[in-house]
C-alpha positions as a printed NumPy array, in Angstrom:
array([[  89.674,  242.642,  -70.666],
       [  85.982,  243.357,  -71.767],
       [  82.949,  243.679,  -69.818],
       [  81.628,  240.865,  -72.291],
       [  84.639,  238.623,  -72.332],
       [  84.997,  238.368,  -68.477],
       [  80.91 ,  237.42 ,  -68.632],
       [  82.026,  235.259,  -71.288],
       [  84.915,  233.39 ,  -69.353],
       [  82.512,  233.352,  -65.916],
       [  80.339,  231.227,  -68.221],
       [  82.562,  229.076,  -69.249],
       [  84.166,  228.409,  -66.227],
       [  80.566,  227.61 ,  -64.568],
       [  79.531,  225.167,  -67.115],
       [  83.328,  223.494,  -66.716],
       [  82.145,  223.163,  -62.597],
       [  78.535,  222.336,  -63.177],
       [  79.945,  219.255,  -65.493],
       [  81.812,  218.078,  -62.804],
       [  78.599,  218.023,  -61.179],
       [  76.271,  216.283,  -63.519],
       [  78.703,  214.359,  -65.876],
       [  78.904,  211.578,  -63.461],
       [  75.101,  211.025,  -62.966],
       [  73.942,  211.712,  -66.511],
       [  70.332,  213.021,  -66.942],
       [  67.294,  212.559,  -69.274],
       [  66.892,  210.067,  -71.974],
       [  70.326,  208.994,  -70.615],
       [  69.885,  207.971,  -67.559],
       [  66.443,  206.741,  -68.181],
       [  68.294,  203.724,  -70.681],
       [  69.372,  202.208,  -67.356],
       [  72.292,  199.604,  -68.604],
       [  71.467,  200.088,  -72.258],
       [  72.835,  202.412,  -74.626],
       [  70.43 ,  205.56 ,  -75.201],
       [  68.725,  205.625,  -78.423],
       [  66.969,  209.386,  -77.895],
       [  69.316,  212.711,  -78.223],
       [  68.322,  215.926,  -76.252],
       [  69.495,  218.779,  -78.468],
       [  68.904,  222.598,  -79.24 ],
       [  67.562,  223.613,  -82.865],
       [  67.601,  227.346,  -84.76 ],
       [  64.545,  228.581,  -85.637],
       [  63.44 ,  228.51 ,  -89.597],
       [  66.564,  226.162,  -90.538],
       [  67.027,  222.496,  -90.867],
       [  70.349,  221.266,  -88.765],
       [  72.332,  218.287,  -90.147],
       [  71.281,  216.025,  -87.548],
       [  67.582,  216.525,  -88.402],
       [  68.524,  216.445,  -91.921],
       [  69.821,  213.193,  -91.422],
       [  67.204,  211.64 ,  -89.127],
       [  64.611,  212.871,  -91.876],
       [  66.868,  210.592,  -94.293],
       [  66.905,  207.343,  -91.851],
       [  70.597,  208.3  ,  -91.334],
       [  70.399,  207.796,  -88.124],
       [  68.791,  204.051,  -87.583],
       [  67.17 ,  203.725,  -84.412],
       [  68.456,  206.957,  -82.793],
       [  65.557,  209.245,  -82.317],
       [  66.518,  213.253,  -81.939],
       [  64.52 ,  215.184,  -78.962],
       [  63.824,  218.768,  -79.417],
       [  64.32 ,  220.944,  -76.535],
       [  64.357,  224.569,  -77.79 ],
       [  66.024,  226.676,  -80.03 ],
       [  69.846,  228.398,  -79.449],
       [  71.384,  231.171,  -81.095],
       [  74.861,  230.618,  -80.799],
       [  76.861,  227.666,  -80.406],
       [  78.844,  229.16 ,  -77.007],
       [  75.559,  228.233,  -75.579],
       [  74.957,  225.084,  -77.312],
       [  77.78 ,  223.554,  -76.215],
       [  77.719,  224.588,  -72.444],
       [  74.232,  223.179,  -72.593],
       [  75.79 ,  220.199,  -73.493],
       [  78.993,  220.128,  -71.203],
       [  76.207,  220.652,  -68.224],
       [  73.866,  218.071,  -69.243],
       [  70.898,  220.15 ,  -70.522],
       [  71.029,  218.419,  -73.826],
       [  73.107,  215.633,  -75.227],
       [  74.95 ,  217.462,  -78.143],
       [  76.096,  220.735,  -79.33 ],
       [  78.162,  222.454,  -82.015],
       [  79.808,  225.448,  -81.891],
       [  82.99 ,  227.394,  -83.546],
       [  86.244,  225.121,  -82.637],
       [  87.449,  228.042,  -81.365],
       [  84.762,  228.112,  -78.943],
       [  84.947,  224.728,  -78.462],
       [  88.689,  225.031,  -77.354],
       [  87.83 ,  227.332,  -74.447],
       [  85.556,  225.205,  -73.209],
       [  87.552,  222.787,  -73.244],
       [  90.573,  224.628,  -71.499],
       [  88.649,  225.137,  -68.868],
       [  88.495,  221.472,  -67.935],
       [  85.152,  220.913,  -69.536],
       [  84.957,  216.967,  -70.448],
       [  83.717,  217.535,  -73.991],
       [  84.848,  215.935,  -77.435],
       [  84.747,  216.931,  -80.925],
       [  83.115,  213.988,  -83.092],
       [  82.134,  215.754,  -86.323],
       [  82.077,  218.93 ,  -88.31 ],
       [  79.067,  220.916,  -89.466],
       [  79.647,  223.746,  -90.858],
       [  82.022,  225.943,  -92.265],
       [  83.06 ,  228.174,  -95.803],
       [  83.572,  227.589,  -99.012],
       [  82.515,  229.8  , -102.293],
       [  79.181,  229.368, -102.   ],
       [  78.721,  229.167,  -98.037],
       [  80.611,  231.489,  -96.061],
       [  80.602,  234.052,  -93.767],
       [  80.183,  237.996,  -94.639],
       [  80.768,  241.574,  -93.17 ],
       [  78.517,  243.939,  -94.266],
       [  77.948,  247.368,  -94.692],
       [  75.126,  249.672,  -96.483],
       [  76.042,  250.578, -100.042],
       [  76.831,  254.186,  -98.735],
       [  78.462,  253.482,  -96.228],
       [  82.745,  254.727,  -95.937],
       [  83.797,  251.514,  -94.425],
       [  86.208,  250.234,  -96.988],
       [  88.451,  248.771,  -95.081],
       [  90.269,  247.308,  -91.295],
       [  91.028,  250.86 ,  -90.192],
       [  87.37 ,  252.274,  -90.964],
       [  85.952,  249.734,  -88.343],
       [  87.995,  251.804,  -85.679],
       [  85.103,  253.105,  -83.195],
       [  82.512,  251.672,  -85.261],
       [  79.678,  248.957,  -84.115],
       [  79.467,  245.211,  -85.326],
       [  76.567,  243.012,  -84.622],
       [  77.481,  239.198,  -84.767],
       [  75.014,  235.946,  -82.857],
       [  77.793,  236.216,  -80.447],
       [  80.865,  237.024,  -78.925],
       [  84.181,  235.127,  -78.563],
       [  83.34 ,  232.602,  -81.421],
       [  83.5  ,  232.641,  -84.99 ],
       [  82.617,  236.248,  -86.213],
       [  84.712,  237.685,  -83.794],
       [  87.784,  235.496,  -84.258],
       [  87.299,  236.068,  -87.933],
       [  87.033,  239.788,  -87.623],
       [  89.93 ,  240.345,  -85.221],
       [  92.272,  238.04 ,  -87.752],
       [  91.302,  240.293,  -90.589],
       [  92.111,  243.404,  -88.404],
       [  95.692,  242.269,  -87.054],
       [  96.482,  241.467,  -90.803],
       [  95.01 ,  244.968,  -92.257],
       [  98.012,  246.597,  -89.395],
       [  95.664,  247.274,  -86.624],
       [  97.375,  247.253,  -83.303],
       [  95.803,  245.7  ,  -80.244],
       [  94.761,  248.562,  -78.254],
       [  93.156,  249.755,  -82.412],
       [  91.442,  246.397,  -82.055],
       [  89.762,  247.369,  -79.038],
       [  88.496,  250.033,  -80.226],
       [  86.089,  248.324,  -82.197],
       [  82.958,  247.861,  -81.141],
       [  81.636,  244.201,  -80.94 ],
       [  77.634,  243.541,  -80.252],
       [  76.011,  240.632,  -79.631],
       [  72.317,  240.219,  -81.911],
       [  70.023,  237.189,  -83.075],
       [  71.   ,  236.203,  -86.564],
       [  67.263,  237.317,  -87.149],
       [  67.79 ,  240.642,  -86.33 ],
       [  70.947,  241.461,  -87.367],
       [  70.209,  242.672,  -91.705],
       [  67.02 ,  244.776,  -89.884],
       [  69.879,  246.714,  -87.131],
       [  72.291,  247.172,  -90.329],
       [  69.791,  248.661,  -92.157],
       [  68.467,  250.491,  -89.275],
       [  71.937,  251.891,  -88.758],
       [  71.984,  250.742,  -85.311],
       [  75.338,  249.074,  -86.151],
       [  78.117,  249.843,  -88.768],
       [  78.65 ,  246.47 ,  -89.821],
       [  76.727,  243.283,  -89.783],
       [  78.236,  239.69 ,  -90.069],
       [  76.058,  237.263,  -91.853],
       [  76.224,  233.534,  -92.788],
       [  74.52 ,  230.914,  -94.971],
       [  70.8  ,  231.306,  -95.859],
       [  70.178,  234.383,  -93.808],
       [  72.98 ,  236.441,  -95.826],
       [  71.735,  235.03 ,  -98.508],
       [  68.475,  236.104,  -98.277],
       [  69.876,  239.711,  -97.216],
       [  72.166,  239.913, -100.514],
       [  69.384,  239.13 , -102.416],
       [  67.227,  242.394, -100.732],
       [  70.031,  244.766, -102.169],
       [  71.54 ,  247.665, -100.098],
       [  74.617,  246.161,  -98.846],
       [  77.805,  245.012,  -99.718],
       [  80.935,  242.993,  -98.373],
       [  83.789,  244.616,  -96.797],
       [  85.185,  240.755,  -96.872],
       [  84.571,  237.445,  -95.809],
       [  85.907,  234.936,  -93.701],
       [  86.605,  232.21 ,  -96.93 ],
       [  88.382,  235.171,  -98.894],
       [  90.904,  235.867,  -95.778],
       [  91.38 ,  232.187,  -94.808],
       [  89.921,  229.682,  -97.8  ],
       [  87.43 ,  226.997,  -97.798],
       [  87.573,  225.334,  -94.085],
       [  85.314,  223.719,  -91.571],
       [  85.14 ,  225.858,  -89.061],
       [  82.367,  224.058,  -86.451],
       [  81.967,  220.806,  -84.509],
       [  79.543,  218.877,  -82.789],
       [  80.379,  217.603,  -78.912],
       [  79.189,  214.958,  -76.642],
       [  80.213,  214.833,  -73.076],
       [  83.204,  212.456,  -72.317],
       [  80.809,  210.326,  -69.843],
       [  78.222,  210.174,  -71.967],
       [  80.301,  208.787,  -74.837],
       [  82.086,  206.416,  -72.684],
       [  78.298,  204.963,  -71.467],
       [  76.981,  205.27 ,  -75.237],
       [  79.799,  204.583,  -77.919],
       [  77.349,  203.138,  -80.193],
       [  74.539,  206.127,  -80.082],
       [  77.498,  208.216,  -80.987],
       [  78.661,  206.026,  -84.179],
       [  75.697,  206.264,  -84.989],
       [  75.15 ,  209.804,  -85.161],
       [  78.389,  210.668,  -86.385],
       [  77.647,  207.943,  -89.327],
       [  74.069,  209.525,  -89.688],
       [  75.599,  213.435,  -89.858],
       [  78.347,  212.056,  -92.174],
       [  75.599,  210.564,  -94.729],
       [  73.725,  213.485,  -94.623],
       [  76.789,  215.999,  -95.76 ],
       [  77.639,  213.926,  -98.619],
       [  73.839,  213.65 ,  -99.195],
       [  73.432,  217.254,  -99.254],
       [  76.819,  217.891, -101.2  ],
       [  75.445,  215.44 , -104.042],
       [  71.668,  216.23 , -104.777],
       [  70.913,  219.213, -106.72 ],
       [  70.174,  221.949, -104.788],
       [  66.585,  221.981, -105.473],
       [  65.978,  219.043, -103.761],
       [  67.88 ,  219.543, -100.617],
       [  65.667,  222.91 ,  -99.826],
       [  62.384,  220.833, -101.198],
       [  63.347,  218.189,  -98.114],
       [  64.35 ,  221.288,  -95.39 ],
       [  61.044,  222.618,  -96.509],
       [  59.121,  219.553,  -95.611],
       [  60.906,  218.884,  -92.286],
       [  59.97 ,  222.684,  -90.691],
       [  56.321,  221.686,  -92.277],
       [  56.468,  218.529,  -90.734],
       [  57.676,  219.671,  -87.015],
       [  55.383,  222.506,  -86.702],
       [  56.9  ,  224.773,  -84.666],
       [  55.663,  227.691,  -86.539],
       [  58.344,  229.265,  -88.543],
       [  58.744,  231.19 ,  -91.65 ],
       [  59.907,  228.2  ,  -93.8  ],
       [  61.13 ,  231.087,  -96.323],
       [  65.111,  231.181,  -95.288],
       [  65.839,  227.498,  -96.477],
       [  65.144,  228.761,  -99.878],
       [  68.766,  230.154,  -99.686],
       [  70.638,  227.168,  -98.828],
       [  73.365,  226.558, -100.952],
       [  75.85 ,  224.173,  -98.985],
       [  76.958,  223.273,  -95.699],
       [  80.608,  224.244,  -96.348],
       [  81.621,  221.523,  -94.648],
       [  85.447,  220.438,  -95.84 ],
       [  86.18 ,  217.021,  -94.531],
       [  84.732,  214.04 ,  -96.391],
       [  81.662,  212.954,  -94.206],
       [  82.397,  215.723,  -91.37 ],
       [  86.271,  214.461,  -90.976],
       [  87.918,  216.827,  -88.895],
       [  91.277,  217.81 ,  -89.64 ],
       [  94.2  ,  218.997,  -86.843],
       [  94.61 ,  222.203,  -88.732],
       [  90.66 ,  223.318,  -87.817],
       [  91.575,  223.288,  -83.82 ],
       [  95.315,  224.108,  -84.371],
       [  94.288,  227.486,  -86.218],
       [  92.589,  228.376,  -83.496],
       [  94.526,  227.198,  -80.136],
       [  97.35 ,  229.642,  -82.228],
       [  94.924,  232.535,  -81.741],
       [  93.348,  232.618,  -78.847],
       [  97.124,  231.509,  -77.272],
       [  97.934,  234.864,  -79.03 ],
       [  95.172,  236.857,  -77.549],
       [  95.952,  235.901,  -73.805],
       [  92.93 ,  233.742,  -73.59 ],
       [  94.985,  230.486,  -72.862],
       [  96.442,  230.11 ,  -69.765],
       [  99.209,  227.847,  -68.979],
       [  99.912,  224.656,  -71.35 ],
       [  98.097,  224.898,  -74.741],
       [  95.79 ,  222.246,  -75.182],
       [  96.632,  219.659,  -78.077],
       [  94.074,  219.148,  -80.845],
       [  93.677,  215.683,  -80.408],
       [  92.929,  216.004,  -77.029],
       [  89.751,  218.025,  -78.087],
       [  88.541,  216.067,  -81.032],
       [  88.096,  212.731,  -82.575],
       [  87.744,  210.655,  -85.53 ],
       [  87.343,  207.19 ,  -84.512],
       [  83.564,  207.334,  -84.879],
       [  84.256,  208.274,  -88.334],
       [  83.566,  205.959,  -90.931],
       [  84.635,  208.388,  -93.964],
       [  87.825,  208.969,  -92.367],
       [  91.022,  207.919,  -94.789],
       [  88.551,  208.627,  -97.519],
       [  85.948,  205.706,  -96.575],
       [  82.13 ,  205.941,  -96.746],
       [  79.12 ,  204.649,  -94.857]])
């Protein structure tokens, strides 16, 4: 095992304790609503986009549910232990991610999807135009940058490898490095990596530069899929059912929002929220935005988007003892567009 994925699996088996520790007492805007339901939900943003939760409390999506700002995260490992140790209220990262977490005894749950690919939002692997990477056995001893490890990207790449004949101990071989999503074009193009992965308006805005290209991406190996979820901790649902409808409902509105308007006026109302918040951020990467590539009707999740990925990681040794079920991790019933209905 990896230097990074034993740091990886320390992490996640601290945040699992620390839950333990603070799920039962609850903390911020939470425990400050005394016998009421909270209306106010801690969270972590990304810098220069617009998530769909402040999409949707920019709409009035969310009713009286108010969103608190507490910093910005670069990779939804991180997110979500914030939220499975009570630093913030929600999180979303890669189900797969979200799975380990959860197998470590982490009281989480899976209300809605976020994100994911399609044909117009996906994610890439990237190389310089002159570069010889051409195909899985080129990556052999070469460097990837991704926002981080033992999510997404790298489930994505190492699928794509195992299919192109690479054995395991070939696998290894390839290099994996963790970068901000920033950074990542500018260490391509430095040539301080071999390969870049990039997704949604920050690949976009790369393409559109010129001097790469796509060795392949993850909706041409696996189709369009949601591939992300947002969590709340067990407790905290259990104390706050309502606050949770209602930002399900809220998210849910603002995908099919989103999915309907042109184009033009989704990045018009991103562009006004970062103007709005002033946090000072180049408002320029929103000008890419093309779609959430969220599947589901209204973030629905489907079985298949955990199953996929309990399959692989059970595969790579990272599961130990019973597999965990999908509908142990995730849930619907907060849903309102699920069985094709609407809010």
């Amino acid at each position: 095992m990896s230097p990074p994925r034993r740091a990886l699996l320390r992490t996640v088996a601290t945040a699992a304790a620390l839950t333990l520790l603070t799920g039962a007492a609850g903390c911020g805007s939470d425990a400050q609503a005394g016998a009421g339901q909270t209306s106010e939900l801690r969270y972590q943003g990304s810098v220069g986009q617009v998530t769909l939760p402040e999409l949707a409390a920019d709409l009035g999506y969310l009713g009286d549910v108010r969103l608190k700002w507490i910093g910005n995260v670069t990779g939804g490992p991180q997110d979500i232990q914030a939220t499975a140790t009570g630093q913030s209220d929600f999180g979303g990262a890669f189900n797969g991610a979200i799975v380990k977490l959860a197998a470590a005894n982490a009281p989480i749950t899976a209300v809605v999807s976020y994100y994911g690919s399609d044909a117009q939002s996906f994610q890439g692997y990237y190389v310089l135009d002159d570069s010889p990477i051409r195909g899985p056995r080129d990556l052999i001893g070469r460097k990837v940058g991704m926002n981080t490890l033992g999510a997404h990207a790298e489930a994505v790449l190492k699928t794509w490898l195992a299919r192109g004949g690479l054995t395991a101990d070939e696998i290894k071989k390839v290099e994996l490095v963790a970068l901000p999503p920033v950074n990542t074009e500018q260490s391509l193009r430095q040539k301080q990596i071999d390969v870049a992965v990039l997704g949604g308006v920050i690949r976009d805005k790369a393409v559109d530069s010129g001097g790469i290209r796509t060795i392949f991406t993850d909706y041409e190996l696996l189709g369009a899929f949601s591939a992300g979820t947002y969590v709340f901790r067990d407790d905290f649902i259990k104390r706050n059912p309502e606050t949770v409808k209602a930002f399900v409902t809220g998210v849910g509105k603002a995908i099919e929002w989103a999915r309907t308007q042109p184009r033009e006026t989704v990045v018009a109302r991103m562009r006004d929220i970062i103007a709005k918040r002033g946090r000072n951020e180049d408002p320029s990467l929103v000008a890419y935005w093309k779609s959430s590539g969220v599947a589901g009707h209204g973030g629905v999740i489907d079985e298949r988007e955990f199953g996929t990925w309990i399959d692989w990681l059970a595969s790579e040794g990272e599961l130990k003892g019973d597999r965990p079920k999908p509908a142990d991790i995730y849930t619907n019933r907060f849903n309102a567009f699920v069985d094709g209905g609407g809010a």
